[in-house]
C-alpha positions as CSV (number, residue, x, y, z in Angstrom):
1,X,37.2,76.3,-108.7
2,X,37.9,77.5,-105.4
3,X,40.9,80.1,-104.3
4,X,42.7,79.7,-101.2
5,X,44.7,82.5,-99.6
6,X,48.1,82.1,-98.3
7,X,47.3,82.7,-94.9
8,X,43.8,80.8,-94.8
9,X,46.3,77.2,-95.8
10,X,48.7,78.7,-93.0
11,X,46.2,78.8,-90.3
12,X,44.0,75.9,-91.6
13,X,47.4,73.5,-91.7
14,X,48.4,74.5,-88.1
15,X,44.2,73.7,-87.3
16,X,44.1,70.7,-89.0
17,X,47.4,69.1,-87.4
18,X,46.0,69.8,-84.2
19,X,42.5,68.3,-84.5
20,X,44.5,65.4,-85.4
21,X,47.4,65.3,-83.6
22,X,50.2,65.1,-85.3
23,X,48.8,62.0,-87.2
24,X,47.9,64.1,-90.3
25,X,47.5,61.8,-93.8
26,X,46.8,62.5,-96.7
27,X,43.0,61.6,-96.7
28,X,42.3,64.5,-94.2
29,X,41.5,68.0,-95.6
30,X,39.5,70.9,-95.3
31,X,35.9,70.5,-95.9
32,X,33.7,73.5,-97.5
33,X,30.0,72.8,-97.4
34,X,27.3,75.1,-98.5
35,X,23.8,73.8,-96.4
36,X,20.3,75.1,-96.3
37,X,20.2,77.7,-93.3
38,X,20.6,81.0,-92.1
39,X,18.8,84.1,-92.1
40,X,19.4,84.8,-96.0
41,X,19.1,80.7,-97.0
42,X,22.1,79.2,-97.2
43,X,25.4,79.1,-95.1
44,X,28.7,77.7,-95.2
45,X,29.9,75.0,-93.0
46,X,34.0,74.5,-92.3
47,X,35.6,71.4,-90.6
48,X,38.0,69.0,-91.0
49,X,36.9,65.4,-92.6
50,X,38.2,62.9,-94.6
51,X,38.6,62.9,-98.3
52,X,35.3,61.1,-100.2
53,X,35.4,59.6,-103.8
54,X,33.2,62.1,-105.0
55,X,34.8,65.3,-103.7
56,X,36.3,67.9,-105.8
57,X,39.7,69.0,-104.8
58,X,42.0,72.1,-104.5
59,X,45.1,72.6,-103.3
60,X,47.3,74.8,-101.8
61,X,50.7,75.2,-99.9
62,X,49.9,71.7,-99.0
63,X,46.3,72.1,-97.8
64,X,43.7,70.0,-99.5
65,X,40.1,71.6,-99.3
66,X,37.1,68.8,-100.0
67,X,34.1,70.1,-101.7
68,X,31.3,68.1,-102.5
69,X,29.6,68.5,-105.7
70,X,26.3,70.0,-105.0
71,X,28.4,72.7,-102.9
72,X,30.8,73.7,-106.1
73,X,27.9,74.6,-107.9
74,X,27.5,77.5,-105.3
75,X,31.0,78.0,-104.4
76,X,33.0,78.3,-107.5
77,X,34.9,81.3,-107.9
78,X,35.2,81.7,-104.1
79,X,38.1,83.0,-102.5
80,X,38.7,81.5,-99.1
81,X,40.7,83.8,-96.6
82,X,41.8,84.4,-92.7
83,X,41.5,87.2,-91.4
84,X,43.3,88.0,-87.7
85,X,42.5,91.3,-87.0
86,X,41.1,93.2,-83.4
87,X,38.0,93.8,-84.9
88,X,37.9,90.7,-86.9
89,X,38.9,87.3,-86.7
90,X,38.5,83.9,-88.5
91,X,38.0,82.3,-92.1
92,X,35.7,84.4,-94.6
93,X,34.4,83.2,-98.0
94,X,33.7,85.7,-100.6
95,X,31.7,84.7,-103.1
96,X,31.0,86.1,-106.6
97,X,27.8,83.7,-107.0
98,X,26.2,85.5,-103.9
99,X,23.1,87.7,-104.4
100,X,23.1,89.2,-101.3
101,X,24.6,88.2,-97.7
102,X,23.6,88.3,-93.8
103,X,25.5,91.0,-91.7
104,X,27.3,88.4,-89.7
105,X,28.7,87.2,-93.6
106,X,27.9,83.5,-92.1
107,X,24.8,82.9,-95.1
108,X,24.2,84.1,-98.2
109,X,21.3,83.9,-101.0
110,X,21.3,83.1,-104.7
């Protein structure tokens, strides 16, 4: 399905218990979304939501990450990371299913 890094469920634990303040259940996760955009067609989407019926789910060191189904079919064998480096900072996806990607990494094409 969907790989998550150590230190992407570190940072996206500490994210998600702020955005909610404390009052973190376990319906509230980390959503990936792959929607129609970008310069090379499609881009990812990250945020915080609340668990649906329909979503597929992985785990890891306590960090749920929601992915609808229509997204899977683009994102599965992705690795989801955190990268906190000068140059460089925030969540990166790499994905195997990707034809070719933007320069900014922030929308892909299949």
């Amino acid at each position: 399905m969907v790989t998550i890094t150590d230190t992407a469920a570190t940072k996206a634990l500490l994210l998600l218990e702020q955005s909610v303040e404390g009052d973190l259940d376990k319906e509230h996760g980390l959503r990936m979304k792959v929607v129609g955009g970008g310069c090379s067609g499609f881009q990812y989407e990250l945020g915080f939501d609340e668990q649906k019926s329909s979503d597929k789910i992985a785990e890891h060191n306590g960090l749920k990450v929601l992915i609808d189904p229509r997204s899977l079919l683009y994102l599965a064998g992705s690795t989801l990371d955190f990268n906190d480096g000068l140059m460089e900072s925030g969540f990166k996806i790499t994905n195997p299913n990707a034809n070719s990607t933007c320069g900014c990494g922030e929308s892909f094409s299949v």
